[in-house]
C-alpha positions in Angstrom: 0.0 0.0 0.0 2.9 2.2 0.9 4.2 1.2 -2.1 1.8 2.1 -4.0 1.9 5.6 -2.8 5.9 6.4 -3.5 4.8 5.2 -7.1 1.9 7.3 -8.1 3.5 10.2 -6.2 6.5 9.7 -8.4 4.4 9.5 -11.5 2.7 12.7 -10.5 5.6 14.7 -10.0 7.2 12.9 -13.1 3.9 14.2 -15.0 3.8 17.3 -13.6 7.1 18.1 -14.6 6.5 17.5 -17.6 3.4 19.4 -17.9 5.4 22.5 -16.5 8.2 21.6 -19.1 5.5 21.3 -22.1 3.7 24.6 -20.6 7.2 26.6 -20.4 7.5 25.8 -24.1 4.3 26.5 -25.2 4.8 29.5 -23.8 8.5 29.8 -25.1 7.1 29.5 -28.4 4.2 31.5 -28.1 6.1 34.0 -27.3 8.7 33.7 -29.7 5.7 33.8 -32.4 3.2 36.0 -31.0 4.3 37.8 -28.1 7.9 39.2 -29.5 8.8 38.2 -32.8 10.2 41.8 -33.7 12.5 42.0 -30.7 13.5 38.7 -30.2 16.2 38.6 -27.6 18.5 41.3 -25.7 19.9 42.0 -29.6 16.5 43.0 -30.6 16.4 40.2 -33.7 13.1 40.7 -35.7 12.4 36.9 -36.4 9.9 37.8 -39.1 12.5 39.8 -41.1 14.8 36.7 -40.0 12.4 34.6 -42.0 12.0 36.2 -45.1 15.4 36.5 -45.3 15.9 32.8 -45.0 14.3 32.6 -48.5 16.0 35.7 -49.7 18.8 36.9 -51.7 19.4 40.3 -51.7 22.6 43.4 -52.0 22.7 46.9 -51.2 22.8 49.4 -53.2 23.3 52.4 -51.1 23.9 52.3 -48.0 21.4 54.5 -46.0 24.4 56.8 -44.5 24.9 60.7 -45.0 27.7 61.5 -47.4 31.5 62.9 -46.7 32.4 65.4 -49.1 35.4 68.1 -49.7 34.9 71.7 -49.4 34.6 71.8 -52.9 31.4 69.0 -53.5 33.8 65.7 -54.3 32.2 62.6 -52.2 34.9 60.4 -50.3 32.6 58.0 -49.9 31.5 57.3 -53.1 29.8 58.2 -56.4 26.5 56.3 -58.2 27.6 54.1 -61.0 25.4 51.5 -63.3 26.7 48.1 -62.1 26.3 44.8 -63.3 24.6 43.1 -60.6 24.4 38.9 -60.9 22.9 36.4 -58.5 23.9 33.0 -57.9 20.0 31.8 -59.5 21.3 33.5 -62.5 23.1 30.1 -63.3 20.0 28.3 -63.6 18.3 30.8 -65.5 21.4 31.2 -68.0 21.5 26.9 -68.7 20.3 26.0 -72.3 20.5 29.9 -73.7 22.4 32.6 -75.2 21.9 34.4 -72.4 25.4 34.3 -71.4 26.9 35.0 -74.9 24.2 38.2 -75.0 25.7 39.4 -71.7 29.6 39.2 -72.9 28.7 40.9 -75.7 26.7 43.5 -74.2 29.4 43.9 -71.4 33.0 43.8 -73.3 33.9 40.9 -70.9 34.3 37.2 -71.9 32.4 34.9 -71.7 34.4 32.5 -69.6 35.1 35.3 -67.3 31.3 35.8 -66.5 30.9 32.1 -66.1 33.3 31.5 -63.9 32.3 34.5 -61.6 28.7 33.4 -61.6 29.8 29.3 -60.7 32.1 30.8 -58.0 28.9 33.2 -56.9 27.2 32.1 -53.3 25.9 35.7 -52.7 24.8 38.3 -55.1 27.8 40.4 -56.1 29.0 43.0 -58.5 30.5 42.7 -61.6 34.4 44.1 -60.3 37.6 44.2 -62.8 40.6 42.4 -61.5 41.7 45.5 -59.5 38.6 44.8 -57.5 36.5 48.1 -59.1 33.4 47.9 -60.4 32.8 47.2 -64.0 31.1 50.3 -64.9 28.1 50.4 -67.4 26.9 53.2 -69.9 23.1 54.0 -70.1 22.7 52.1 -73.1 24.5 48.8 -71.9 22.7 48.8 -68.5 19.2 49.4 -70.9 20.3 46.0 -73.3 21.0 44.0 -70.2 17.7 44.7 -68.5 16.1 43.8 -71.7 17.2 40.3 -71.7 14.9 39.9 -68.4 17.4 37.0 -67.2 16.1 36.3 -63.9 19.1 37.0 -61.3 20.9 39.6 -63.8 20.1 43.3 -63.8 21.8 46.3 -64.2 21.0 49.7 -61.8 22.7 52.6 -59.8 24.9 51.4 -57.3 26.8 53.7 -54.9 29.8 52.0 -52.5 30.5 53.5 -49.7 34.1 53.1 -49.7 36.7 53.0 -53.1 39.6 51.3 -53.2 41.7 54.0 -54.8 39.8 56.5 -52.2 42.2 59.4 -50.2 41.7 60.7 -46.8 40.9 56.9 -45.2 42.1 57.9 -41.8 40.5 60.9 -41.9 36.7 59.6 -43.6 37.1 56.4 -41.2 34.8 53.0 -41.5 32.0 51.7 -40.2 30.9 48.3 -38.6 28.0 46.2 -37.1 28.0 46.0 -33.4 24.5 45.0 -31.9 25.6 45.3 -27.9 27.5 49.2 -29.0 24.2 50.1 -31.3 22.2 49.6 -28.2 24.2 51.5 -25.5 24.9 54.5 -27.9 21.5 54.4 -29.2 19.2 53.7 -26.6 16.2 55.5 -28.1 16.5 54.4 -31.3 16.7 50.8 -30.5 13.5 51.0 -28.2 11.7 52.6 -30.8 13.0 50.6 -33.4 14.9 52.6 -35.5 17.7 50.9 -35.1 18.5 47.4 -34.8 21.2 44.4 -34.7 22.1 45.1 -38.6 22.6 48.6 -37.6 25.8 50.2 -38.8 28.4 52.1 -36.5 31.1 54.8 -37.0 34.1 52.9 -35.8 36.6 56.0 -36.5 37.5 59.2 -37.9 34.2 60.8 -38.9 32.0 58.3 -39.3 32.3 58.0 -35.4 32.6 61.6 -34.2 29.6 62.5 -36.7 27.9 59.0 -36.6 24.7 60.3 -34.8 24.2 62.8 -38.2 25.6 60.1 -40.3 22.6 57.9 -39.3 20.1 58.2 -42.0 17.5 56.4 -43.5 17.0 52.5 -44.3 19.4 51.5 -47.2 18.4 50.8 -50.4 18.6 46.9 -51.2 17.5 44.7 -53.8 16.1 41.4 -52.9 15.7 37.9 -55.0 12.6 35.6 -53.5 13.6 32.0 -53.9 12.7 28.2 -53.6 14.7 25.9 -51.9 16.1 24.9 -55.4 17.1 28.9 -55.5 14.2 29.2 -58.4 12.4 32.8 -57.9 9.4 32.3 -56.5 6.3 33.4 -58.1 5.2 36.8 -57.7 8.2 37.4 -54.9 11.0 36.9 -57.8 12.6 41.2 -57.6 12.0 43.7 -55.4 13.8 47.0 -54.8 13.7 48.6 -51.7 14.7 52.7 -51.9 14.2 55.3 -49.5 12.9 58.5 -50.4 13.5 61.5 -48.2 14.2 65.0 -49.1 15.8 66.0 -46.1 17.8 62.7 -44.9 20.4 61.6 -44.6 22.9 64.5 -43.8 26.2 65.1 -45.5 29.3 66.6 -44.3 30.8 69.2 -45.8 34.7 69.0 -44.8 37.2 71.8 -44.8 39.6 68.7 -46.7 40.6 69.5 -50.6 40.5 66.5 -52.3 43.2 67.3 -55.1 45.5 68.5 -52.2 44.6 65.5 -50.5 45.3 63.2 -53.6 48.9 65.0 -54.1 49.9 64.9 -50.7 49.3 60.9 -50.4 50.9 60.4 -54.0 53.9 62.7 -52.2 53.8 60.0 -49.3 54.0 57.2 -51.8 56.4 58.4 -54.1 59.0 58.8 -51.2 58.5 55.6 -49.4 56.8 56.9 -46.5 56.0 53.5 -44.2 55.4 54.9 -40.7 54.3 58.8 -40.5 52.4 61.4 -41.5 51.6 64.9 -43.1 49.6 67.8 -42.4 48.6 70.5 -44.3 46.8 73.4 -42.9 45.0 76.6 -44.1 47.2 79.9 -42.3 44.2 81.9 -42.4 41.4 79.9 -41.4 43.3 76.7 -39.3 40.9 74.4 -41.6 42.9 71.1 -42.5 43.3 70.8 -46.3 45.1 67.5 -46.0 45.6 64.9 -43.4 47.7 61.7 -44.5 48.7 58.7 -42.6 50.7 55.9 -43.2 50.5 52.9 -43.3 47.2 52.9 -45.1 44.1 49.9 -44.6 41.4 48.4 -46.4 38.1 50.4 -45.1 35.7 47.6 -46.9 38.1 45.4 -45.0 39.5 46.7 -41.4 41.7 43.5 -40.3 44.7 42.8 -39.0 47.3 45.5 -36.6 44.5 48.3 -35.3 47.3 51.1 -35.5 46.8 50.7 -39.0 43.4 52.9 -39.0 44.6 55.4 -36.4 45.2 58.7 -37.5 49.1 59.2 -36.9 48.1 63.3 -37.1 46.7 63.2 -34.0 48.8 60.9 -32.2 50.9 62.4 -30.1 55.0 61.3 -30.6 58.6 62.9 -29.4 59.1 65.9 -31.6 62.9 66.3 -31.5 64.6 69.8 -32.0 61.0 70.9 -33.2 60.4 72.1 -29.2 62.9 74.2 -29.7 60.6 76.7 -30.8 59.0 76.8 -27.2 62.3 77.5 -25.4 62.7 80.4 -28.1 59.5 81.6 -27.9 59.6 81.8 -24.1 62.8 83.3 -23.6 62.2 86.2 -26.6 58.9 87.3 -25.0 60.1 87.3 -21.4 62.9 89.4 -22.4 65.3 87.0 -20.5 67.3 86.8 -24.1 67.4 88.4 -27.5 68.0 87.0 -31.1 71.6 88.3 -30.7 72.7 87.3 -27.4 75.4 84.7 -27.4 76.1 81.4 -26.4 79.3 78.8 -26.6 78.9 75.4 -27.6 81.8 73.2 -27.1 79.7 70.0 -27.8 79.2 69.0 -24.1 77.0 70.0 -21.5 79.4 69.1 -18.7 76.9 66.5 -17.0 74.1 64.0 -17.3 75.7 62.7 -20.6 74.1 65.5 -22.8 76.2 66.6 -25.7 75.6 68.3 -28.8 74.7 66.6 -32.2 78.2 68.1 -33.9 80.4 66.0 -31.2 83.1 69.0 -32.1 80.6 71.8 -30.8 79.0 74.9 -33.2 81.2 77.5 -31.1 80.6 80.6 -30.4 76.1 81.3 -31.6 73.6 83.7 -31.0 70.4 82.1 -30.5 69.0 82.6 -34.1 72.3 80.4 -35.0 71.7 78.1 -32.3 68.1 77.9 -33.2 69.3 77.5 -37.1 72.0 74.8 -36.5 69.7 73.1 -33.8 72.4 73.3 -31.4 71.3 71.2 -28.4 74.1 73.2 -26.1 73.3 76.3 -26.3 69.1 75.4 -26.0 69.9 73.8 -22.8 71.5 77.1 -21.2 68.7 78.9 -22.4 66.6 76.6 -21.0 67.9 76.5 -17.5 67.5 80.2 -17.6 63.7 80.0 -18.7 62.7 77.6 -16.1 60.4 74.3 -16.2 57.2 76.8 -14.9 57.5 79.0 -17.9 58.5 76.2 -21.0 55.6 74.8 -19.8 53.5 77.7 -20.1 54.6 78.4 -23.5 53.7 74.9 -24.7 50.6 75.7 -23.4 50.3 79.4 -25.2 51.0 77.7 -28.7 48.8 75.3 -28.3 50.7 72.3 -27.5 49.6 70.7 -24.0 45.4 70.6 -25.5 43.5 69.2 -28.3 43.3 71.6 -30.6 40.4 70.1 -32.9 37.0 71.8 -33.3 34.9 71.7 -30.2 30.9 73.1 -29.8 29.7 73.6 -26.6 26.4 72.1 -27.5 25.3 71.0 -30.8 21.6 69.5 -30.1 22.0 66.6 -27.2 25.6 67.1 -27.4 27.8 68.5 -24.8 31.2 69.8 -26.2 31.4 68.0 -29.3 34.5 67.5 -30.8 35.3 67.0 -34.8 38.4 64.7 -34.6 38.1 61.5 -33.6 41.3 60.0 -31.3 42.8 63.3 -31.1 45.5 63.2 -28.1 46.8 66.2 -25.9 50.4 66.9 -25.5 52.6 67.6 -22.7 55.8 69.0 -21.4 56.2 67.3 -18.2 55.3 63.7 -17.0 53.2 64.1 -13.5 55.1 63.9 -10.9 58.0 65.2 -12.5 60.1 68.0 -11.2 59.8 70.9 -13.1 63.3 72.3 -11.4 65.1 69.6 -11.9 68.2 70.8 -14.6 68.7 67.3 -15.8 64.7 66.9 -16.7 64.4 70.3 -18.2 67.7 70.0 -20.7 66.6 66.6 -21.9 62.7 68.5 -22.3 64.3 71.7 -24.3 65.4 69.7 -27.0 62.1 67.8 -27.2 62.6 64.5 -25.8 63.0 63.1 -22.7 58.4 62.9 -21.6 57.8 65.7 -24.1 54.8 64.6 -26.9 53.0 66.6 -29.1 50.9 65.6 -32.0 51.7 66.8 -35.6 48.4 68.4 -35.9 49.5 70.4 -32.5 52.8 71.1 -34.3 51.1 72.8 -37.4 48.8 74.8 -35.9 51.5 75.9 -33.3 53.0 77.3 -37.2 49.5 79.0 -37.9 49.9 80.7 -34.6 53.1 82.3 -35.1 52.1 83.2 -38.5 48.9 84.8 -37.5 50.8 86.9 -35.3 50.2 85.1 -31.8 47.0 84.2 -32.1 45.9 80.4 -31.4 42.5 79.0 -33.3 40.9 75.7 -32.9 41.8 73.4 -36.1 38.7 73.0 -37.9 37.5 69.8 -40.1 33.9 70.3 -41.2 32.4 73.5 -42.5 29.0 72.1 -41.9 26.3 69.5 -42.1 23.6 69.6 -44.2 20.4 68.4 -45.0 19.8 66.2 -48.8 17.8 69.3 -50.4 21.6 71.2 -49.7 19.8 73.3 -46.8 22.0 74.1 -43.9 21.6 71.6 -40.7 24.6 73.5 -38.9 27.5 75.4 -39.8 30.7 75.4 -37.4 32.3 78.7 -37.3 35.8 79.5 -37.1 36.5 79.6 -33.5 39.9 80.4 -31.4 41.6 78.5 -29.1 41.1 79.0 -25.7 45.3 80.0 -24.7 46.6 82.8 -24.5 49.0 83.1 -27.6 51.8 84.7 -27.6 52.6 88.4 -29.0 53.3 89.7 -32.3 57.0 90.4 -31.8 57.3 87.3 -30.6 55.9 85.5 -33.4 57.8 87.7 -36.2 61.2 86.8 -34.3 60.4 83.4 -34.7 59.8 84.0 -38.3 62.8 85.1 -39.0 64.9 82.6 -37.3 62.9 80.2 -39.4 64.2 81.4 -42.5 67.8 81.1 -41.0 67.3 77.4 -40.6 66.9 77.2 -44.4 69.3 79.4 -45.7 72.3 79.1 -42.8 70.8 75.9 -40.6 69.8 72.4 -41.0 67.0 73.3 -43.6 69.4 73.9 -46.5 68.0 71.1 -49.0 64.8 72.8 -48.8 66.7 76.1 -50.7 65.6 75.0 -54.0 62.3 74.8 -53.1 59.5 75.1 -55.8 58.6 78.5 -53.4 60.4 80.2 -50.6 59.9 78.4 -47.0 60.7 78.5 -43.5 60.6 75.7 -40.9 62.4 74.5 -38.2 63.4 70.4 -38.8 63.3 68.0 -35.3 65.0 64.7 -34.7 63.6 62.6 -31.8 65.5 59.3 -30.8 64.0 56.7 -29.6 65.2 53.7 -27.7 69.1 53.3 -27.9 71.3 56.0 -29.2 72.2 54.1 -32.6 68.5 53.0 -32.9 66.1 54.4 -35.3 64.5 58.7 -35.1 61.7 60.0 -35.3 62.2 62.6 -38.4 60.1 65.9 -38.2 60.0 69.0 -40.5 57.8 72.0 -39.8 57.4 74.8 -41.9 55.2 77.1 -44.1 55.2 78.6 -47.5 55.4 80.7 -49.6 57.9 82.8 -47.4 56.5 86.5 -48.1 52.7 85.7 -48.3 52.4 82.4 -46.5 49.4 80.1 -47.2 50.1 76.3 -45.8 51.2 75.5 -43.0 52.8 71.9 -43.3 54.1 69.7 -40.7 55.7 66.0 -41.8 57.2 63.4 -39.8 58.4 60.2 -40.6 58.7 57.7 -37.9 61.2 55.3 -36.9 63.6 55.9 -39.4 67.4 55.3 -39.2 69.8 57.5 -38.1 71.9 57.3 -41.3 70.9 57.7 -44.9 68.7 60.4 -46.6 66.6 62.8 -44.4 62.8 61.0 -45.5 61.5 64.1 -43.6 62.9 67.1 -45.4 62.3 65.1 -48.9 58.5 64.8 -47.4 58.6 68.7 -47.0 60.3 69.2 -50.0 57.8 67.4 -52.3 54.8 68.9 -50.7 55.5 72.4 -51.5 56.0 71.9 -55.0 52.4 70.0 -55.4 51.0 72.9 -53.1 52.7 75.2 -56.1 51.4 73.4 -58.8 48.0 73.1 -57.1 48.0 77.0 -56.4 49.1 77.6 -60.0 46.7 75.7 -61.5 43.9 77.4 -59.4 44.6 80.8 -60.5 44.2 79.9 -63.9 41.1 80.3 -65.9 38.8 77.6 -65.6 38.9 76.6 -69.4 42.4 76.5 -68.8 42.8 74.8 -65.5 40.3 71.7 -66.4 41.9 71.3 -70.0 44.9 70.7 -68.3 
C-alpha cells in the first residue's frame, strides 16, 4: 500500500514536470511567435524579417548613410555608378540559352570570365575588374542587359560606400555592425526601433565623431525571392527597396581639398613613406586641407594591426629639435634673451651625458644660430634660464599641452562635441616630475625626454606664429547639411582658448625660421619650388644608434604664406637620406602646382 503511494506520487511529480516543461514551451514559443517576434532577444532580432530572409537573396545598393564630401562637392565616400549586378540563380536561368553570350557581348567581358564568376557566386555580387573596381556600365548597356529579363541579372545605380583607390581613409574612417554598441549608444533608437542588430556604426574618424548625423534612412537593397532549389518564387522573384527622403540623410561638408589631398598621399607614396604622416593646414582659417597617414588599410576590410586605422596626425610622438621653438619663444617674450645674445657650444653640457649633435661643438652662436644649427648646447642654457614653470606655459600658449580640434559647446544633445576623432593632448612634463630639476628640463628643451605633441598640435602651433600670436581651434567640417543642400549646422571658425603669444614674438620666430633654411639644417629645402621656413626635429627613440623619429615644420610661400605643413616620418634610421625634409620638400611643389593651376582660368585649369 505504501508502495503504492511512492509510485503514483513519483508519476505525479514525473507528469507534472512535464506538464510545467510542455507549458514553459508552449509559452517559449508563443512568445517567440506572438508575443515578440520583432524584438527577439536582448539584440533585438526581428524573427519575421529573419524569416524572409531565409528565402531571400538580396545586395545593397546604397547604403542609408549621409555623405562625406570636400569643401569643394567631391564625395569620399562614393559616387552612383550602373553596375552589373548577378545572383547566384542566375546560373540556372542562364543553362540552355544565349543568355550568357548576350551578356559578354553587351558587357565587353568574356564569356568564360562571367561564367566562372557566376559558378564561384554564393551571394549576389558586383561585376568588379581584377583591380577589385566595379565594371562600370553606360546607359545604353545597362538598358540592353535589363532587356534580356534573365532572372538573377540586372543592371541599376549602385553607390559604395568606400573605393579602393579612395584618399583621406584615416580621416573619412569605417564603419561596422555591433548589436551590444548600437544599443548602448542608441538607446532610443533601438527602443523605438529605429535601429536594430544590422545597424551600422562609426568605428573611427568621422564616421564615429559624426555617426549620430551620419545615421540616415534604411538603405536601399534589392532582394531575389527563392525556392529551396534557388528558383524565384512566383510573384516574390525582384523587389527593390529605396528610401525617399528629401531632407535625410545629412552630408558633411569637410574643410579637406580632395586634389590637395590626392597629391599629398601620391607625395607619401612616391617617397617611401611607411610609418608617419603629413599635415597641411590653411594659415588663415586653421581648416585642415590634408591629413595623411601611413600605413594605409582596407576600409571595406579593417583586419589585422589596429594602429593601422589610427590617424598618426593626431597621435601624439617625441618631436625632436621641433620644441625648440618653445624654449625660443619663451625666452624672446620674457625678455630674458634676445636674437643676438650669445652662447658657446663646445659639444658638451658638462653633465648627465648630454652633448651636442656636432660632437666638435658649433662655437661661439647667438640664439638665431643656435636655433638655425639646432644646437642642443646652447638650448639647454637657455633653457635652465627660462625655467620648467614657464617652457611649460609656453607649450601651453601655442597650443601644444590641448587638443586643438573643433569643439561646440552644444550641438543639439551634445555637450562639447569634438570634430576629430582619437585626437590626443600633448605635454611637457610627465606628473610627478620635477619641473626644477636641470637634468629633466635640458633633456625637455630639446624635445625629448616625456615631451609629446601631436603633428596636428605642431602645425597649428605654425598658424599661430604666422597669424601673429594668435591660437585657433583646427577646424575639419564647415558644416552639415540636409539632402535638399539646406543648412543643418555650420561650425564657425573659432579660437583656441590659450593665451598666444605676442606679435613680436611670433615675427622673431619668423625670422629665425628662415635662417634654418638658408644658414641651418633646412638647406636642401633652398631649391624649393617656393620660398619656405621651418624648423626640422630629430627625436631618438630607444638606444642612441636605434632608429629617429624625423620631423620638418614649416610654411610657405615665405612673403605671403598660405600652408602650414608639418611631416614626420617615424622610426627611421639614423643614417641615410633625411625622409622628412624630402617629405617637405615634395609637398611644397604639389601645393605650387595646385595653387598655379587654381589661379588659372577655368577653361584652362580643367583642360589641363
Amino acid at each position: 500500500m505504501q508502495l503504492d503511494r511512492r509510485i503514483k506520487r513519483r508519476h505525479f511529480l514525473v507528469l507534472l514536470s512535464m506538464s510545467l516543461l510542455w507549458l514553459g514551451l508552449v509559452v517559449r514559443l508563443w512568445w517567440i511567435q506572438l508575443g515578440s517576434p520583432h524584438r527577439f532577444s536582448r539584440h533585438g532580432v526581428d524573427l519575421v524579417k529573419a524569416s524572409v530572409k531565409q528565402r531571400q537573396q538580396s545586395i545593397v545598393l546604397h547604403s542609408g548613410r549621409g555623405d562625406i564630401v570636400d569643401r569643394n562637392g567631391y564625395a569620399f565616400t562614393g559616387e552612383e555608378h550602373l553596375a552589373l549586378i548577378l545572383f547566384p540563380l542566375a546560373r540556372g536561368s542562364l543553362q540552355g540559352t544565349d543568355g550568357l553570350q548576350r551578356l559578354a557581348q553587351i558587357t565587353g567581358e568574356s564569356r568564360e570570365r562571367l561564367s566562372e564568376t557566376m559558378e564561384k557566386a554564393k551571394v549576389p555580387l558586383f561585376m568588379r575588374e581584377d583591380s577589385g573596381k566595379l565594371v562600370m556600365l553606360t546607359e545604353q548597356q545597362a538598358e540592353e542587359i535589363n532587356a534580356l529579363a534573365i532572372p538573377g541579372v540586372v543592371a541599376l545605380a549602385v553607390t559604395e560606400r568606400y573605393r579602393a583607390d579612395e584618399v583621406a581613409k584615416h580621416v573619412i574612417g569605417f564603419i561596422h555592425k555591433n548589436p551590444d554598441m548600437v544599443q548602448k549608444l542608441y538607446p532610443d533608437e533601438w527602443t523605438s526601433g529605429k535601429m536594430n542588430a544590422e545597424s551600422t556604426l562609426g568605428a573611427s574618424g568621422l564616421e564615429r565623431s559624426f555617426d549620430r548625423f551620419l545615421q540616415g534612412v534604411e538603405p536601399s537593397v534589392l532582394s531575389y525571392y527563392v525556392d529551396g532549389h534557388g528558383q524565384p518564387l512566383r510573384g516574390l522573384d525582384i523587389r527593390y527597396t529605396k528610401q525617399s527622403n528629401q531632407y535625410y540623410p545629412l552630408s558633411l561638408t569637410t574643410t579637406l581639398d580632395a586634389a590637395i589631398q590626392r597629391s599629398m598621399e601620391a607625395t607619401a607614396d612616391h617617397v617611401g613613406l611607411k610609418e608617419g604622416c603629413i599635415v597641411v593646414l590653411d594659415v588663415q582659417t586653421a581648416d585642415v586641407l590634408a591629413a595623411v597617414s601611413r600605413p594605409t588599410y582596407d576600409q571595406t576590410n579593417v583586419t589585422g594591426n589596429t594602429s593601422d586605422w589610427k590617424n598618426r596626425a593626431f597621435k601624439q610622438l617625441p618631436p625632436g629639435s621641433v620644441y625648440k621653438t618653445v624654449v625660443a619663444a619663451a625666452a624672446l617674450a620674457e625678455g630674458i634673451v634676445s636674437p643676438i645674445d650669445r652662447f658657446t657650444c663646445t659639444g658638451e653640457y658638462g653633465k648627465y651625458q648630454f652633448s651636442c649633435w656636432k660632437k666638435e661643438g658649433h662655437g661661439s652662436v647667438t640664439l638665431e644660430e643656435a636655433y638655425a644649427q639646432s644646437c642642443n648646447i646652447a638650448i639647454a642654457h637657455i633653457a635652465k634660464m627660462v625655467g620648467g614653470e614657464k617652457l611649460e606655459e609656453y607649450a601651453k600658449k601655442l597650443g601644444l599641452t590641448t587638443q586643438v580640434g573643433h569643439v561646440t559647446p552644444h550641438l543639439y544633445k551634445l555637450k562639447n562635441f569634438k570634430q576629430l576623432d582619437g585626437e590626443e593632448p600633448g605635454r611637457v612634463f610627465a606628473e610627478g616630475i620635477s619641473r626644477d630639476d636641470e637634468g629633466v628640463l635640458i633633456q625637455s628643451a630639446i624635445g625629448q625626454r616625456d615631451v609629446r605633441i601631436t603633428p596636428l598640435q605642431a602645425a597649428n602651433m605654425m598658424v599661430t606664429i604666422l597669424r601673429g600670436g594668435q591660437s585657433s581651434q583646427v577646424r575639419l567640417v564647415k558644416e552639415i547639411a540636409y539632402r535638399n543642400g539646406q543648412s543643418f549646422h555650420t561650425f564657425p571658425e573659432q579660437e583656441l582658448s590659450v593665451d598666444g603669444i605676442d606679435y613680436v614674438t611670433a615675427n622673431k620666430l619668423r625670422k629665425m625660421m628662415r635662417k634654418v633654411v638658408t644658414e641651418g639644417t633646412g638647406k636642401m629645402l633652398m631649391n624649393s619650388a617656393w620660398q619656405v621656413a621651418g624648423k626640422s626635429g630629430t627625436a631618438q627613440i630607444g638606444e642612441a644608434n636605434g632608429n629617429n623619429h624625423l620631423w620638418f615644420l614649416g610654411y610657405a610661400p615665405l612673403e605671403e604664406p598660405r600652408y602650414a605643413i608639418c611631416v614626420v616620418a617615424e622610426n627611421q634610421p639614423s643614417w641615410g637620406k633625411n625622409q622628412a625634409m624630402e617629405l617637405f620638400h615634395r609637398a611644397v611643389a604639389e601645393l605650387a602646382d595646385h595653387t598655379a593651376q587654381s589661379s588659372q582660368p577655368r577653361e584652362e585649369y580643367f583642360r589641363g
